[in-house]
N, C-alpha and C positions, 0 to 999 in steps of 0.2 A: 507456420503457426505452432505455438507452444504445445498446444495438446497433442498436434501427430507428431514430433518428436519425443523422442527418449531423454533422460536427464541428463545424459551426459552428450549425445549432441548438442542440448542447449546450452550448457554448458560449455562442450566445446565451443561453440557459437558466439560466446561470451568472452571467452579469452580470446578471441582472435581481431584483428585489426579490422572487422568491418563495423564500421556505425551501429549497427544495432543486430543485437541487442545489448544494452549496455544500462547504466544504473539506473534510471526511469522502471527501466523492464523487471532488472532487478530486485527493486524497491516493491513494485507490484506483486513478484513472486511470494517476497517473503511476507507481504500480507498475507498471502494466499494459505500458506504454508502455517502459517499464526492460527488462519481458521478451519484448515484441515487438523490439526491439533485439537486445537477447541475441538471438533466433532468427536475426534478420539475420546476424550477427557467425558465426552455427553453421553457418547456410546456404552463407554465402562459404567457408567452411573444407570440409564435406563434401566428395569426390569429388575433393581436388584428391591430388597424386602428392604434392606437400612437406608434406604434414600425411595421411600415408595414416596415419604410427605412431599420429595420437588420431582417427581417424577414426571408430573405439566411442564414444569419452567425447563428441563431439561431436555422435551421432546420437540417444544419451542425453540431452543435453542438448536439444536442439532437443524431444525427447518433454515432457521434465520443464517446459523455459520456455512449452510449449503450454500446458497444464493450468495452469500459474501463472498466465498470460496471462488463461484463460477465468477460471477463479475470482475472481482481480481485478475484471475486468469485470461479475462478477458482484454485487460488493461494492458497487461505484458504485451499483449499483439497489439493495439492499439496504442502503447506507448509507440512503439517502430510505425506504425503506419504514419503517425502525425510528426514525425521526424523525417521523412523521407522530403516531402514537398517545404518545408522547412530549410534542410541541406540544398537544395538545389534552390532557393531563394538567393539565396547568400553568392551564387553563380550569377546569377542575371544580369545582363550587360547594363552600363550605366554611360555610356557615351551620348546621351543626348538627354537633356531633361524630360521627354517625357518618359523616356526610359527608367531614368530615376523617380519619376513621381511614381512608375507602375513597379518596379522593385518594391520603393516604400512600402506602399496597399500591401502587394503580395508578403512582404514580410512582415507588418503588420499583424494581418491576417491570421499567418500562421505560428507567430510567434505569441499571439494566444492561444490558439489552440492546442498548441505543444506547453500551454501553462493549465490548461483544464484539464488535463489527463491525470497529471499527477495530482491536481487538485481532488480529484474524485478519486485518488488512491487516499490521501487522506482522511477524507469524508467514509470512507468504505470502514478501510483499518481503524478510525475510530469507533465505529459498530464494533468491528472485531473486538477491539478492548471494552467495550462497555458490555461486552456477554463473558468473556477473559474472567472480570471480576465478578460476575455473579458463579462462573465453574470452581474459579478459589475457594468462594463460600462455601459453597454446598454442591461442588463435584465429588466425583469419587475419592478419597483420599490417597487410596493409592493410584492414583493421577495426578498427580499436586503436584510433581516434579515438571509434567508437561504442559501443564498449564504458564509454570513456567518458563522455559521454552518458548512456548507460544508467542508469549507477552515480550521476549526478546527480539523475535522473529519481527512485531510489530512495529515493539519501535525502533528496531531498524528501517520498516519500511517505511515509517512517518518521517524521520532523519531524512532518509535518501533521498522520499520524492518531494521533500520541499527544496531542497537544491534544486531542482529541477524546474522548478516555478521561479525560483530567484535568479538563475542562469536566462531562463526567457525573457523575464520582466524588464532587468533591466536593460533591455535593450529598444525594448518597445519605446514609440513616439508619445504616445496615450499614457502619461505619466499618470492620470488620475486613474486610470483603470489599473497600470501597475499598482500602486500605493494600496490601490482595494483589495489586488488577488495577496498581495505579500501581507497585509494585515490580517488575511483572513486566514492564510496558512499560517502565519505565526502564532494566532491563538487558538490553530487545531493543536499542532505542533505544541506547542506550550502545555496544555491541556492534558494530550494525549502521550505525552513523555513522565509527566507527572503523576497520571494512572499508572502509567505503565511500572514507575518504579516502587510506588506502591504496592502494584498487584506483587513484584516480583522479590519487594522485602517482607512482606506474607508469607507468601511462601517459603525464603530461606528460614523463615522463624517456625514456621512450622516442619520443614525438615529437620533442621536441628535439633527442634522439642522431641521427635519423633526418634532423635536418633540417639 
């Protein structure tokens, strides 16, 4: 699991030839790491007198990028777990038809469920970005830099784990269910790339102003 490792055994972990953990897991990190940011960015702004007037939205926020935080992290090990029975689908012998009808199912099966994982990294990391731009507005200012950061870290993850939905999809029988999961992440995706660049030509404009 992600959390009793160190970052650089996961990492190590990462570069090496075993299946997972691998970009899925990845993609979910860097959400993760988008919203441990954010909390930084929340933390420096609580308690101070020049941001007393969003000092609500900001302790909200620090609540909401917590729970973002965990659930992500949570995904990273759940990315691997739903890719394990998945790989070993792709083995199942096929010498008799009913062999193959039960392959089919079984891959079926899990070749959605290896598409909702990363779906819900989407859905997450969009949270992320939708508190991202309210820390731009009215975070700390000297945190601006890492917010955006943040908002890199994002839509990295939004990128990532939508390949990972279209890598399953297409493979699935249930073409009307594919059609639905890849529409849906292409207008998180879509959506959530668009904030993202927003939030983070803001910010270069206001570093620059600053500098």
């Amino acid at each position: 699991m992600i959390e009793t490792n160190t970052i650089g055994q996961w990492v190590d972990a990462l570069a090496s030839k075993a299946a997972v953990p691998g970009g899925g897991g990845a993609s979910a990190l860097g959400g993760a790491l988008a919203a441990a940011l954010g909390q930084m960015v929340a933390n420096l702004t609580v308690g101070k007198k020049r941001y007393i007037d969003v000092e609500e939205e900001m302790q909200q926020s620090l609540f909401a990028l917590n729970i973002l935080q965990m659930e992500l992290l949570a995904l990273v090990d759940k990315d691997a777990q739903v890719f394990a029975p998945l790989a070993a689908a792709y083995g199942m012998p096929t010498e008799t038809d009913e062999q193959k009808a039960e392959k089919a199912r079984v891959m079926e099966e899990n070749l959605l469920a290896a598409s909702l994982v990363p779906m819900q990294m989407l859905e997450k990391t969009s949270a992320v970005l939708d508190i991202l731009a309210l820390l731009e507005a009215k975070g700390s200012r000297m945190a601006v830099s890492d917010v955006g950061v943040a908002v890199q870290f994002a839509r990295a993850a939004l990128t990532g784990a939508v390949m990972n939905i279209y890598i399953n999809t297409k493979s699935m029988s249930n073409q009307e269910k594919a059609a639905e999961l890849n529409a849906k992440a292409g207008k998180l995706v879509e959506i959530g790339t668009k904030q993202a660049d927003e939030i983070y030509g803001k910010v270069l404009e206001k570093l620059r102003r600053n500098g």
